[in-house]
C-alpha positions as a Markdown table, in Angstrom:
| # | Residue | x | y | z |
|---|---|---|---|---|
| 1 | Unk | -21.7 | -20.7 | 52.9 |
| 2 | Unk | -18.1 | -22.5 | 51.8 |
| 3 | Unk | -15.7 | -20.1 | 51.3 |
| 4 | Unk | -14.9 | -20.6 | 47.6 |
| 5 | Unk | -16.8 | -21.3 | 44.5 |
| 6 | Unk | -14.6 | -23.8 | 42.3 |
| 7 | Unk | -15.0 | -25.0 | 38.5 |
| 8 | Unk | -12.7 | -27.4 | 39.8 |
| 9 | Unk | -10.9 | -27.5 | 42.9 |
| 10 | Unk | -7.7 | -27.8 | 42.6 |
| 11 | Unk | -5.5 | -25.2 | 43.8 |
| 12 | Unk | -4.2 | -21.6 | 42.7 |
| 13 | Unk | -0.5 | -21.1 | 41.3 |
| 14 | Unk | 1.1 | -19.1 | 39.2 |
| 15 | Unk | 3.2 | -17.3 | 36.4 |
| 16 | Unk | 7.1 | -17.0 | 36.4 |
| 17 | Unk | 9.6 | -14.6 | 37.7 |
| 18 | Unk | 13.7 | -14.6 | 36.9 |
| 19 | Unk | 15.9 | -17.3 | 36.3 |
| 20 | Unk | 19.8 | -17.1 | 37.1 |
| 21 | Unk | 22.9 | -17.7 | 36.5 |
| 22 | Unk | 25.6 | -19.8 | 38.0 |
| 23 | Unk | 27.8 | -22.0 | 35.4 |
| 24 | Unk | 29.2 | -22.1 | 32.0 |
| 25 | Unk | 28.7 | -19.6 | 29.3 |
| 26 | Unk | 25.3 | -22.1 | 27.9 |
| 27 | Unk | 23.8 | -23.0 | 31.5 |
| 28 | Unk | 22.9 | -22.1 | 34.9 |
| 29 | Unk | 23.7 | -24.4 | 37.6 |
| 30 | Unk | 22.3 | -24.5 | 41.4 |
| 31 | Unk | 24.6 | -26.3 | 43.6 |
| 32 | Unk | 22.8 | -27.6 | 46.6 |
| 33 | Unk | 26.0 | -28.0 | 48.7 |
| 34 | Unk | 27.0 | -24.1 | 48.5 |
| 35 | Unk | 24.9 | -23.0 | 50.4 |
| 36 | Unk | 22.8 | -20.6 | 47.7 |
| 37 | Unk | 19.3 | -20.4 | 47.9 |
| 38 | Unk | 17.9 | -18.6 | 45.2 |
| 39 | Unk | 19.3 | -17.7 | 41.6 |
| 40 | Unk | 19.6 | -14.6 | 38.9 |
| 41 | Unk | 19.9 | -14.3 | 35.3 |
| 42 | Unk | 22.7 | -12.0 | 34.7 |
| 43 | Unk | 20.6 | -10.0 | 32.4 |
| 44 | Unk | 19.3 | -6.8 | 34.3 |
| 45 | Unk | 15.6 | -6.3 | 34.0 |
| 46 | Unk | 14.6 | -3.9 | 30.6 |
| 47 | Unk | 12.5 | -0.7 | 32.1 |
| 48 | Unk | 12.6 | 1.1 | 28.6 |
| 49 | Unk | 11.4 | 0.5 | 25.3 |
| 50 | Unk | 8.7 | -1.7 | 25.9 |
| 51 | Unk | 5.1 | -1.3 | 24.7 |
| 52 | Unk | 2.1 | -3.1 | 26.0 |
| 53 | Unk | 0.7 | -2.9 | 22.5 |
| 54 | Unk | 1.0 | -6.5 | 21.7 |
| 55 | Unk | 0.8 | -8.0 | 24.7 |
| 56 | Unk | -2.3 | -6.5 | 26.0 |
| 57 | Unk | -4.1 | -7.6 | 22.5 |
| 58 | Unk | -3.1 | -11.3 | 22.9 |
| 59 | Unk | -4.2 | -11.2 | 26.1 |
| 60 | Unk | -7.8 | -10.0 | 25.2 |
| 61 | Unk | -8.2 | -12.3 | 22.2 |
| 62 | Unk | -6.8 | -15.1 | 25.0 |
| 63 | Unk | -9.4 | -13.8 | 27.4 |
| 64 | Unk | -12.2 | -14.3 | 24.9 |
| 65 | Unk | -11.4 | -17.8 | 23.8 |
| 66 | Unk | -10.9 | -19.1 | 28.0 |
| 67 | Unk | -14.1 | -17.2 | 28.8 |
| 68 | Unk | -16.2 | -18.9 | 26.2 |
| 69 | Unk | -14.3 | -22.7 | 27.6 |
| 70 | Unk | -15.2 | -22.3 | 31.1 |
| 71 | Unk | -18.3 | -20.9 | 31.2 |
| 72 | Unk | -19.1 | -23.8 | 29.0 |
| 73 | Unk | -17.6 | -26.7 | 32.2 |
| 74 | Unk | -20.8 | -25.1 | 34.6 |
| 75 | Unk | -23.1 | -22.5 | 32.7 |
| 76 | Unk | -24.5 | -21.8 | 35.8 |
| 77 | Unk | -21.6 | -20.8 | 38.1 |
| 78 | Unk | -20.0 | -17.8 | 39.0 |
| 79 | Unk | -16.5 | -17.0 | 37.6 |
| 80 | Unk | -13.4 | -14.8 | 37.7 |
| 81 | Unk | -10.0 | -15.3 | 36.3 |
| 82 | Unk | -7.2 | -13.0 | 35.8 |
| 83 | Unk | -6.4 | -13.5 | 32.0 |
| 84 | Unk | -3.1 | -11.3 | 32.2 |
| 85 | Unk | -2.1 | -14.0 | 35.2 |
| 86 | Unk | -2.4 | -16.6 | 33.1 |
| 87 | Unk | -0.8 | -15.4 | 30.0 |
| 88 | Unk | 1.8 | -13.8 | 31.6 |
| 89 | Unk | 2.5 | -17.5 | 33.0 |
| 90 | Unk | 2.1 | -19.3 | 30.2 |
| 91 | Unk | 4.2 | -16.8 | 28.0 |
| 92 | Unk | 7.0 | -17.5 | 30.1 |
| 93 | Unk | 7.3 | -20.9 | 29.8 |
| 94 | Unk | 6.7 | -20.1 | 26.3 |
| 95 | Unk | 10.5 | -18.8 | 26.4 |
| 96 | Unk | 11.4 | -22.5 | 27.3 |
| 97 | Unk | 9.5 | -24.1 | 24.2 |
| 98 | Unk | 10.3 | -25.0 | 21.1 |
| 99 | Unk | 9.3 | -26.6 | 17.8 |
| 100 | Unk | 5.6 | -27.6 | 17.8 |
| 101 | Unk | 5.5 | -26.9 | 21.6 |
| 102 | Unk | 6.3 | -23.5 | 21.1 |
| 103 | Unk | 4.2 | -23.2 | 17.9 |
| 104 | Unk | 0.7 | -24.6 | 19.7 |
| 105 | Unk | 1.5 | -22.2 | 22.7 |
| 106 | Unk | 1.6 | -19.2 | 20.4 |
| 107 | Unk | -1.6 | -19.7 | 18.8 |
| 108 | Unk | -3.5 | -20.2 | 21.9 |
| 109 | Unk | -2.2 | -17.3 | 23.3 |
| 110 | Unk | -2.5 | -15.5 | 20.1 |
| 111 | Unk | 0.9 | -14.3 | 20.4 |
| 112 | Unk | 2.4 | -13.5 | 16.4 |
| 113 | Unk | 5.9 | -12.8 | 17.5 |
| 114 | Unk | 7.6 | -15.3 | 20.2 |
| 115 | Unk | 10.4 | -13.1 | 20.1 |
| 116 | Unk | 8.9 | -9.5 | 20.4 |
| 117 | Unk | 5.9 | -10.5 | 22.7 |
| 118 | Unk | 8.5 | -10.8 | 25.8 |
| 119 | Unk | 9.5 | -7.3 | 25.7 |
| 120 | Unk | 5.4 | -6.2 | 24.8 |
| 121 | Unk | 4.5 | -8.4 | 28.2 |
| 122 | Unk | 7.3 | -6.3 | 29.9 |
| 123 | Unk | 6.0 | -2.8 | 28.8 |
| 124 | Unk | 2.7 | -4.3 | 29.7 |
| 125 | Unk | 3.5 | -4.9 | 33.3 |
| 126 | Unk | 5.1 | -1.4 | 33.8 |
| 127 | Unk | 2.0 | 0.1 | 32.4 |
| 128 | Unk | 0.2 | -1.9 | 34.9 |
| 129 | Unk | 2.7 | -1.0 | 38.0 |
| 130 | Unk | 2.0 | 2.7 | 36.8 |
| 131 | Unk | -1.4 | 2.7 | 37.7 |
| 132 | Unk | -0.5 | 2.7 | 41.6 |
| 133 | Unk | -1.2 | 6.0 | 43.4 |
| 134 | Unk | -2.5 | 7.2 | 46.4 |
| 135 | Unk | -3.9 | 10.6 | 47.5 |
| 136 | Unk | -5.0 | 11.9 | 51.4 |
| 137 | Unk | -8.4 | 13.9 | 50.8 |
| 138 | Unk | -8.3 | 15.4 | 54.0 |
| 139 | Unk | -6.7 | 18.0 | 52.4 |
| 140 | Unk | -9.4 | 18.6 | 50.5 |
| 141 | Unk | -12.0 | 18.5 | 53.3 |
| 142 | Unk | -12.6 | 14.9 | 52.3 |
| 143 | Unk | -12.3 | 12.0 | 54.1 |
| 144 | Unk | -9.2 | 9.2 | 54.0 |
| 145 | Unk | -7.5 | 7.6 | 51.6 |
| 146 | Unk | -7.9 | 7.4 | 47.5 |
| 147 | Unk | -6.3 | 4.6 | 46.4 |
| 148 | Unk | -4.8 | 2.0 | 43.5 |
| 149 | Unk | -2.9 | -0.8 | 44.5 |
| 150 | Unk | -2.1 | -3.3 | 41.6 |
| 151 | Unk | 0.9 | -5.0 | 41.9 |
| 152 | Unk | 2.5 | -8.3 | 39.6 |
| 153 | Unk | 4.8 | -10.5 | 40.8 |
| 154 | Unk | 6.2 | -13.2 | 39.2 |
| 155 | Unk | 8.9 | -16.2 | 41.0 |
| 156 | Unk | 10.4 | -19.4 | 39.3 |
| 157 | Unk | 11.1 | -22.1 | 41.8 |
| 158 | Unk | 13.3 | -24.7 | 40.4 |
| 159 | Unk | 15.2 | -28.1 | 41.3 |
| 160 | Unk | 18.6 | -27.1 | 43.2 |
| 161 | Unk | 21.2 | -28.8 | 41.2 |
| 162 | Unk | 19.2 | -29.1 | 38.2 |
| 163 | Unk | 21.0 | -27.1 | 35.3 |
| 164 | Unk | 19.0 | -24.6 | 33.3 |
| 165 | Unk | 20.1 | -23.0 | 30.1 |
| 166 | Unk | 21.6 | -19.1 | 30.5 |
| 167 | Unk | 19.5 | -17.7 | 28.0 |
| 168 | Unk | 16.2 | -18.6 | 29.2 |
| 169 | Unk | 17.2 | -17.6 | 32.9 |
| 170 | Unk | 18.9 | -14.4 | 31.4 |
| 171 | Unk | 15.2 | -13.9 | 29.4 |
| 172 | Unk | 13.0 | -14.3 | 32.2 |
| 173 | Unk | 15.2 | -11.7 | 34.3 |
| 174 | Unk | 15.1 | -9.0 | 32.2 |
| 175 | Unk | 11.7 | -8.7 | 30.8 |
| 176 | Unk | 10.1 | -10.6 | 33.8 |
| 177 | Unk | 12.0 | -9.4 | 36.5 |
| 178 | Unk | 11.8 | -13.3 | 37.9 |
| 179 | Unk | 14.6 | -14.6 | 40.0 |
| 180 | Unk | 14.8 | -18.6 | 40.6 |
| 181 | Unk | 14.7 | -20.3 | 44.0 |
| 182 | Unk | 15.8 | -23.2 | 45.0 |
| 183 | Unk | 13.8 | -26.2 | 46.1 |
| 184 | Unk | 14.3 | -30.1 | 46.5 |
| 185 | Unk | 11.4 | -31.6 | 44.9 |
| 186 | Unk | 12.7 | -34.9 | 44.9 |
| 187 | Unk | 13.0 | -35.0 | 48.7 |
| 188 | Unk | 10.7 | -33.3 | 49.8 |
| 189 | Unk | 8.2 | -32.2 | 47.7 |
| 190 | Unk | 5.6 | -31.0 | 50.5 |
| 191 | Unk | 7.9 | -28.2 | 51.4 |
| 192 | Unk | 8.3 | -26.8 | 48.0 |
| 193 | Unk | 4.4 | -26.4 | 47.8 |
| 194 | Unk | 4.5 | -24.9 | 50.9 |
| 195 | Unk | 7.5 | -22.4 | 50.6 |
| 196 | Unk | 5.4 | -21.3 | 47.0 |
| 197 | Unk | 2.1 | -20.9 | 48.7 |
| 198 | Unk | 3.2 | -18.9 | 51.6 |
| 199 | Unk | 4.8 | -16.3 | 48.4 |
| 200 | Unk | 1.5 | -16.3 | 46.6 |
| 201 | Unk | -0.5 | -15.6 | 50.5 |
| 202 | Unk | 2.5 | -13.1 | 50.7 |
| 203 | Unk | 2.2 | -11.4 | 47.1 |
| 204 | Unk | -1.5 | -11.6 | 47.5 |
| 205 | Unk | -2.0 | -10.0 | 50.5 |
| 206 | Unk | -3.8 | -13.6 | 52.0 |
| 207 | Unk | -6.1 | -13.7 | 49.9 |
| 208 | Unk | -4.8 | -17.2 | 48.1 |
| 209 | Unk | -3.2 | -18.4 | 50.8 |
| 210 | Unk | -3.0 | -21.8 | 49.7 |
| 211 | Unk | -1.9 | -22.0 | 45.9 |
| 212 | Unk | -1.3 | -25.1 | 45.2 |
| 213 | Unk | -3.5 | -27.9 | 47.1 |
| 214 | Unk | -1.8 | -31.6 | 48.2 |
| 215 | Unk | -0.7 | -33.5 | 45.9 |
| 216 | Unk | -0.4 | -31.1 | 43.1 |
| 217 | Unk | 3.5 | -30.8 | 43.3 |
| 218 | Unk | 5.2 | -34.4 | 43.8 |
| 219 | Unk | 8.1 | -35.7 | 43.3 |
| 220 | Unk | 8.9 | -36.4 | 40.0 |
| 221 | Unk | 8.2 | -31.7 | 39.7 |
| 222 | Unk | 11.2 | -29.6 | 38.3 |
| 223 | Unk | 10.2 | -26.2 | 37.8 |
| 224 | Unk | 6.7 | -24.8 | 39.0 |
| 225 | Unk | 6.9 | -20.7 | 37.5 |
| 226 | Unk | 4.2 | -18.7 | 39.0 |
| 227 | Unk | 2.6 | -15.5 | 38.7 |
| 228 | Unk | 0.2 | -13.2 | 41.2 |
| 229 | Unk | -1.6 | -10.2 | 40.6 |
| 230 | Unk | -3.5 | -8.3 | 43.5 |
| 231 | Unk | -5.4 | -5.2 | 43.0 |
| 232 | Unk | -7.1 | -3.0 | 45.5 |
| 233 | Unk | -9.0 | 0.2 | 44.2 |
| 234 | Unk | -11.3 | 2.8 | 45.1 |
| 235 | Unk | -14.0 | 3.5 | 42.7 |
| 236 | Unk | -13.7 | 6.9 | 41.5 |
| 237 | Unk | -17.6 | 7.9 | 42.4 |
| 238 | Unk | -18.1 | 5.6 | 45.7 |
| 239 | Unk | -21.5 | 4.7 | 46.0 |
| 240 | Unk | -23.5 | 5.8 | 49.0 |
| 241 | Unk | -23.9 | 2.9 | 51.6 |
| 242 | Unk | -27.4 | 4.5 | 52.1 |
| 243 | Unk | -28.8 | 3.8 | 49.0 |
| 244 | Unk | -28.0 | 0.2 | 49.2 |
| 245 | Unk | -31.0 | -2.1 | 49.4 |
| 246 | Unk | -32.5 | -5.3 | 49.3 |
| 247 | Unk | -33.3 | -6.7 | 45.6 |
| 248 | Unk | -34.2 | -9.4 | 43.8 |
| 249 | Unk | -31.9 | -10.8 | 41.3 |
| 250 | Unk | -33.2 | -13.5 | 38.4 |
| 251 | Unk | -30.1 | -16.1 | 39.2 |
| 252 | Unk | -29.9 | -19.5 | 37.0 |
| 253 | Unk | -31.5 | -21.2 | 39.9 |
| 254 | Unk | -34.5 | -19.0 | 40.6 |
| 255 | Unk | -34.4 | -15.9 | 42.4 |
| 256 | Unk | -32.0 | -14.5 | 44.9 |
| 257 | Unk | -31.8 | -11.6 | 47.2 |
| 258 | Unk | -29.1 | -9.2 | 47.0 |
| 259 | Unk | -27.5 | -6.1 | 48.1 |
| 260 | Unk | -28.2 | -3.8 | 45.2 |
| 261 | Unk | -26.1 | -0.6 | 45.2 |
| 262 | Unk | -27.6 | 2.3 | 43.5 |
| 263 | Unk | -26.1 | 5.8 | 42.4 |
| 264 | Unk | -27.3 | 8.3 | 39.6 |
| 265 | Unk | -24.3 | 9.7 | 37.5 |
| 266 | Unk | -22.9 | 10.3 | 34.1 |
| 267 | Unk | -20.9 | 7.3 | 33.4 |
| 268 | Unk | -19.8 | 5.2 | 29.8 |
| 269 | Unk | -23.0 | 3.6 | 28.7 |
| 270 | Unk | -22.7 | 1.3 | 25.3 |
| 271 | Unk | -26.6 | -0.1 | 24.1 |
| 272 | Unk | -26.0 | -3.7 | 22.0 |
| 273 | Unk | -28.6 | -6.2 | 20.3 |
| 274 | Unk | -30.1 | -7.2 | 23.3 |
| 275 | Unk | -27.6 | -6.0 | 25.8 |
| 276 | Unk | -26.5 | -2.9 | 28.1 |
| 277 | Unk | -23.2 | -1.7 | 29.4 |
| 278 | Unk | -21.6 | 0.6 | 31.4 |
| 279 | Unk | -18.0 | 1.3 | 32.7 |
| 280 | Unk | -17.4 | 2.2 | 36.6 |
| 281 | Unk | -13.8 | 4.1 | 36.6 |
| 282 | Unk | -11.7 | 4.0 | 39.3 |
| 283 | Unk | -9.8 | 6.9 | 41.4 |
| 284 | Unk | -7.3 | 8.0 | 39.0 |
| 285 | Unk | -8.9 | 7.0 | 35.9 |
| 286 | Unk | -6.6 | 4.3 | 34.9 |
| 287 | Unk | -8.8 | 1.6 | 35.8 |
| 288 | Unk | -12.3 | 0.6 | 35.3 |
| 289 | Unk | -14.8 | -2.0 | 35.1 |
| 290 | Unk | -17.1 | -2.8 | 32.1 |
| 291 | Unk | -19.8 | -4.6 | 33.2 |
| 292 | Unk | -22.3 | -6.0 | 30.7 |
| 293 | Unk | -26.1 | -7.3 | 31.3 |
| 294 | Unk | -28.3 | -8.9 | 28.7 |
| 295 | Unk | -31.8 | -8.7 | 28.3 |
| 296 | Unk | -32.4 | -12.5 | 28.3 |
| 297 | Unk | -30.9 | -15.4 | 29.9 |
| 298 | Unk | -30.3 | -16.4 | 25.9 |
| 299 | Unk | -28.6 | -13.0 | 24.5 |
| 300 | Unk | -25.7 | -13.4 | 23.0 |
| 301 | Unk | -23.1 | -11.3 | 25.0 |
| 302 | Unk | -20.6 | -8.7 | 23.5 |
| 303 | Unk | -17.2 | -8.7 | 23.5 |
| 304 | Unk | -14.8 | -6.2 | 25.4 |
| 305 | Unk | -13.9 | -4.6 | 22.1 |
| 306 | Unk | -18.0 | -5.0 | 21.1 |
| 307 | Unk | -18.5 | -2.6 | 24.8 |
| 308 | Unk | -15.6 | 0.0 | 24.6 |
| 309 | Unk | -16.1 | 1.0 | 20.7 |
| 310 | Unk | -19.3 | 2.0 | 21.7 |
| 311 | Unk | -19.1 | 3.3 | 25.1 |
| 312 | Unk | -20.3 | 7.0 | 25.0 |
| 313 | Unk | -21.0 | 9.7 | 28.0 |
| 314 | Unk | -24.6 | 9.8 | 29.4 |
| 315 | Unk | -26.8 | 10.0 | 32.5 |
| 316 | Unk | -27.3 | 6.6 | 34.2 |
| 317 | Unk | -29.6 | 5.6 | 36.6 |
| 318 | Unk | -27.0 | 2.4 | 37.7 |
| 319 | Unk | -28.5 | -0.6 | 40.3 |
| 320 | Unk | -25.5 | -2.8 | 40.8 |
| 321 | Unk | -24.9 | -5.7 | 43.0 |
| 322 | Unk | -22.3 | -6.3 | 45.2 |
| 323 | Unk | -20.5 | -9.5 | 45.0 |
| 324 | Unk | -18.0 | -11.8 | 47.0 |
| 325 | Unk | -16.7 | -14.8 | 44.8 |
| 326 | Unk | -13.9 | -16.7 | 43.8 |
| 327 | Unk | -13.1 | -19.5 | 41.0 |
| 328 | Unk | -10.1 | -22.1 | 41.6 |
| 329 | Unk | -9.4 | -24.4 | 38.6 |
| 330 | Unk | -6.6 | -26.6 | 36.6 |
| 331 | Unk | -6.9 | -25.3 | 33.1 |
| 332 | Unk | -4.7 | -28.2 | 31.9 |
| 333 | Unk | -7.7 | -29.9 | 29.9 |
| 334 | Unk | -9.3 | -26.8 | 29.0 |
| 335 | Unk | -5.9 | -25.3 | 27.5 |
| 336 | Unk | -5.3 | -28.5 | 25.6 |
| 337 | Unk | -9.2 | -28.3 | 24.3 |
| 338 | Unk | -7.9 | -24.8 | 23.1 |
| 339 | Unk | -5.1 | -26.0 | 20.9 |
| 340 | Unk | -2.1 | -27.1 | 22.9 |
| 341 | Unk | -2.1 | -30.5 | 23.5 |
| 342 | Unk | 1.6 | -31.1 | 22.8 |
| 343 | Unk | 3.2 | -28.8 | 25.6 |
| 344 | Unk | 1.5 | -31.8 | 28.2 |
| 345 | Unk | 2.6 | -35.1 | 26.4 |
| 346 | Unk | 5.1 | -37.3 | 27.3 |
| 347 | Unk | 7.6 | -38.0 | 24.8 |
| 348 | Unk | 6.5 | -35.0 | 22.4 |
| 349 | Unk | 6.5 | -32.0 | 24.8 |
| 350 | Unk | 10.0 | -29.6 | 24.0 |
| 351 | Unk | 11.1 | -27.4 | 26.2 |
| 352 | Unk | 14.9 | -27.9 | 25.7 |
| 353 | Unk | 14.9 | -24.6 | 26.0 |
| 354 | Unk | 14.7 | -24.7 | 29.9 |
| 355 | Unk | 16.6 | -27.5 | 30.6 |
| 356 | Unk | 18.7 | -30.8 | 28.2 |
| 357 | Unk | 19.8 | -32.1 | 31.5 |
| 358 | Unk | 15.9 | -33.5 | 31.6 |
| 359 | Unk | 13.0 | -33.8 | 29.3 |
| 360 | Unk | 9.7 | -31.6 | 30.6 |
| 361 | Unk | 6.7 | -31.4 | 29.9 |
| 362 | Unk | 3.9 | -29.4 | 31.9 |
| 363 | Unk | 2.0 | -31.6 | 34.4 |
| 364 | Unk | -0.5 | -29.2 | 35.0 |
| 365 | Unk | -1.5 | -25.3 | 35.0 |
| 366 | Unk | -3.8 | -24.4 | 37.9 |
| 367 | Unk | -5.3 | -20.6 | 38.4 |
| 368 | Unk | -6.8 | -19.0 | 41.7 |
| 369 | Unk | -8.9 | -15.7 | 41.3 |
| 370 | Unk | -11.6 | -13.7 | 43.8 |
| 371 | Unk | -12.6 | -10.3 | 43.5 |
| 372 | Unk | -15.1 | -8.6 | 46.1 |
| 373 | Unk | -17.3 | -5.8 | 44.6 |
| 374 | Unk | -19.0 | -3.5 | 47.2 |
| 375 | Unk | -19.8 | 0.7 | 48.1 |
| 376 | Unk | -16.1 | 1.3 | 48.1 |
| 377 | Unk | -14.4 | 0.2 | 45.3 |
| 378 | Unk | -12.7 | -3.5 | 44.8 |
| 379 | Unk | -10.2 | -5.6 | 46.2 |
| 380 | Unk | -9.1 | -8.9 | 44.1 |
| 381 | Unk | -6.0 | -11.5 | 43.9 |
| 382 | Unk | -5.0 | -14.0 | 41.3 |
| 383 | Unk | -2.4 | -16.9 | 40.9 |
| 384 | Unk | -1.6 | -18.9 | 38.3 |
| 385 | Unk | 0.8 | -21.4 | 38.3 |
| 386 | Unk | 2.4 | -23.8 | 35.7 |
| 387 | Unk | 3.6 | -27.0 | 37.0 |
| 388 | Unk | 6.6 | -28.4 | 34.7 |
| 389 | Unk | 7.4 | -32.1 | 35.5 |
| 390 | Unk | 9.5 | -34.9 | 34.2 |
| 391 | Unk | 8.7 | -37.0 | 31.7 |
| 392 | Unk | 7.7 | -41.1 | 33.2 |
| 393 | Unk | -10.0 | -13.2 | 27.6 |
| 394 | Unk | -25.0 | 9.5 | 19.3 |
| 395 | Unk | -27.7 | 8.0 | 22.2 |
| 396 | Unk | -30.1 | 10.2 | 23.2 |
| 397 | Unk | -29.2 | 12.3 | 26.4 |
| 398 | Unk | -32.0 | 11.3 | 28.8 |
| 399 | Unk | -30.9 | 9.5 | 31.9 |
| 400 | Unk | -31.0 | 5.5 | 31.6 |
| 401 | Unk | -31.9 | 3.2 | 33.8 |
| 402 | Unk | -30.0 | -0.2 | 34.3 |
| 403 | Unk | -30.5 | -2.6 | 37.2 |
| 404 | Unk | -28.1 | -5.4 | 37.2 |
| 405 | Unk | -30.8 | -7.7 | 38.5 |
| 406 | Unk | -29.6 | -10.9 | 36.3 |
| 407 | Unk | -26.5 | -12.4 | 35.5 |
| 408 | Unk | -23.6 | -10.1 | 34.4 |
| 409 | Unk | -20.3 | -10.5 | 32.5 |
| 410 | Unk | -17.6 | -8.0 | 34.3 |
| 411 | Unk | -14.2 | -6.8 | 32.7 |
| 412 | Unk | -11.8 | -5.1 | 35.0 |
| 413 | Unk | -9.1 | -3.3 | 32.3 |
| 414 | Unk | -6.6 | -0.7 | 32.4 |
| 415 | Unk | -7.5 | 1.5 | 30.3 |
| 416 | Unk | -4.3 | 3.3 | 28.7 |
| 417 | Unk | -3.8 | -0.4 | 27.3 |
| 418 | Unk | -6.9 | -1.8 | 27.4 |
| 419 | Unk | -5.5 | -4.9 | 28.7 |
| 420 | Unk | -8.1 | -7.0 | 30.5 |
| 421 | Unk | -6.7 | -8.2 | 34.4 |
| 422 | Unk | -9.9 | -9.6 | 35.7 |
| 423 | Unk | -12.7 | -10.7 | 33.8 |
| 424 | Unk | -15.8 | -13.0 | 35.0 |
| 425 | Unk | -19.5 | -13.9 | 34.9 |
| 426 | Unk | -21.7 | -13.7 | 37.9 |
| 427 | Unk | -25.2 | -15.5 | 38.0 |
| 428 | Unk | -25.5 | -15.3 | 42.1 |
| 429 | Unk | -24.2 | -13.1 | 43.5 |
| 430 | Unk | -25.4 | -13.8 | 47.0 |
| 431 | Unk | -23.6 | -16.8 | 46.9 |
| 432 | Unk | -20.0 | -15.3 | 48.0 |
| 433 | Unk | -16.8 | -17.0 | 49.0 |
| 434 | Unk | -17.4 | -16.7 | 52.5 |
């Protein structure tokens, strides 16, 4: 089986972390010759005052619209993408754009404030880095370890001696946390990509560890910004490893067989026209996963908004599928399909904002996900990374029963926010990233 499952292969890269400060009052500049290798923005990173509100509701209404595009490029294949990856990406070039740039940017990432939504994806990401705990059960006469892991980085990694304007390095430091380093693109351009793929393997605990693929950063790059989420989390009712058994599962392609999972609790069940749902929490309660089946290959699915206004508390008679899979693909056609055409053209992209010493434009925007699904709980990684080059997402109280024995739609959300950080269709699950 090949390790991954690609819409496109391409590579996996990510969002942006800090920018710094080194010259005038108006710019930033990285001398190669003094020996520096990495930059700040004077600006100290904002740890108050921030709320998630705004950012986690672009981000769903963004996760919506992607969903619907790429699951349109193969019907038939699995997917996961992180949206919060992306748009946390993508909103921080935003802070580099202007004009029409800017404008198309926004609406895509249905962001109503460019100035606010900074601070909103800053209090989002600390609502995110609270989620992380950890509890011994032996204590308890249990057995190891509960425990959330999700952690965001985010990394800039720009052209030494290139100058970039203070401001946007000063706003990427304090509501990204995202520090600069330095890189020759121009001569040599194969260990750039590889000094930003062994941070991603790093950040992502190996599980990307090749971001961006050959080719993808050349010499004519100036600023690749990239973000990576990884999450690891026990489920907060593990299934027993007993009860899992051999089952078929109606796949686009015919039938498959699977390792169904089984388990009989009380969990969030919603019950739509012509679909089920249910939410799996994780230790802690701060996380879960929605996942929603329909009853025909042809049902129009719900929503993440449709499945948690209607989630209620009931018995469930649950038959889930583990799964193994991963989805590697350059969104740069798909996001201009979506409404931002402008941001990629030569001539007409603006994002003076970052730079006046050279005119950029975005060569390409290329996202890594996988997420593996089994009796213990979940483990998962994204990258995303954008590529800036010079110019030349009351039921009645008898049990239910629901066996995910046909393709699915998942949504992995925090749930204080709401914010969606993994989302994805599977129609096979036995066919796993190796």
């Amino acid at each position: 089986m090949q390790r991954r499952t690609f819409l496109q292969l391409l590579t996996i890269p990510a969002v942006a972390q800090v920018l710094a400060a080194c010259g005038d009052d108006k710019k930033a500049k990285a001398d190669p010759d003094n020996g520096a290798s990495s930059l700040r923005g004077d600006a100290p990173r904002v740890t108050t005052g921030a709320d998630p509100t705004a950012a986690a509701a672009a981000i769903n209404a963004f996760a919506d619209d992607l969903f619907l595009h790429l699951t349109t490029v193969d019907p038939v294949a699995n997917l996961v993408f992180s949206p919060a990856s992306i748009a946390l990406a993508l909103a921080m070039t935003s802070a580099g754009a202007k004009g029409k740039t800017l404008q198309e940017m926004d609406t895509v990432l249905h962001i109503t404030d460019p100035v606010a939504i900074h601070r909103s994806m800053n209090g989002l990401s600390a609502s995110l880095d609270a989620t992380n705990r950890s509890q011994d059960n032996t204590g308890d006469g249990g057995t190891g370890v509960s425990e959330v892991q999700l952690s965001i980085a985010n990394s800039l990694w720009g052209q030494a001696g290139l100058n970039f304007e203070q401001a946007f390095l000063d706003l990427l430091s304090s509501e990204y946390g995202a520090g600069m380093e330095l890189v020759d693109y121009m001569a040599d351009p194969e260990a750039a990509r590889q000094a930003i793929n062994g941070w991603v393997a790093t950040e992502t605990h190996d599980r990307i560890p090749e971001l961006l693929a050959a080719g993808v950063i050349t010499g004519a790059t100036r600023l690749t910004l990239v973000n990576a989420i990884y999450l690891k989390a026990n489920w907060f009712d593990t299934f027993e490893k007993l009860q899992t058994a051999k089952a078929a599962f109606a796949a686009p392609g015919g039938e498959v067989e699977v390792d169904m999972m089984h388990t009989s609790r009380t969990l969030g069940y919603a019950l739509g026209a012509g679909w089920q749902a249910v939410e799996l929490p994780y230790v802690f309660n701060e996380l879960a996963m929605v996942v929603a089946v329909g009853d025909a290959a042809d049902t129009l699915m719900p929503t993440i908004g449709d499945v948690t206004g209607s989630l209620t508390e009931r018995p469930v008679e649950l038959g889930f599928p583990k799964f193994d899979i991963e989805t590697a693909v350059s969104l740069a056609d798909t996001l201009k399909e979506m409404g931002m055409p402008t941001p990629f053209l030569d001539g007409e992209a603006d994002f003076s904002g970052m730079t006046t010493e050279e005119q950029l434009l975005i060569g390409d925007v290329i996202h890594q996900a996988n997420i593996t699904v089994d009796e213990e709980g979940t483990e998962a990684a994204a990258a995303t990374a954008v590529v800036m080059i010079a110019t030349s997402a009351p039921l009645p109280q008898e049990p239910v029963t629901l066996v995910v024995d046909r393709p699915f739609t998942f949504w992995l959300r925090a749930r204080s926010t709401g914010a969606v950080v993994f989302m994805g269709r599977i129609n096979d699950p036995s066919a796993t990233r190796g």
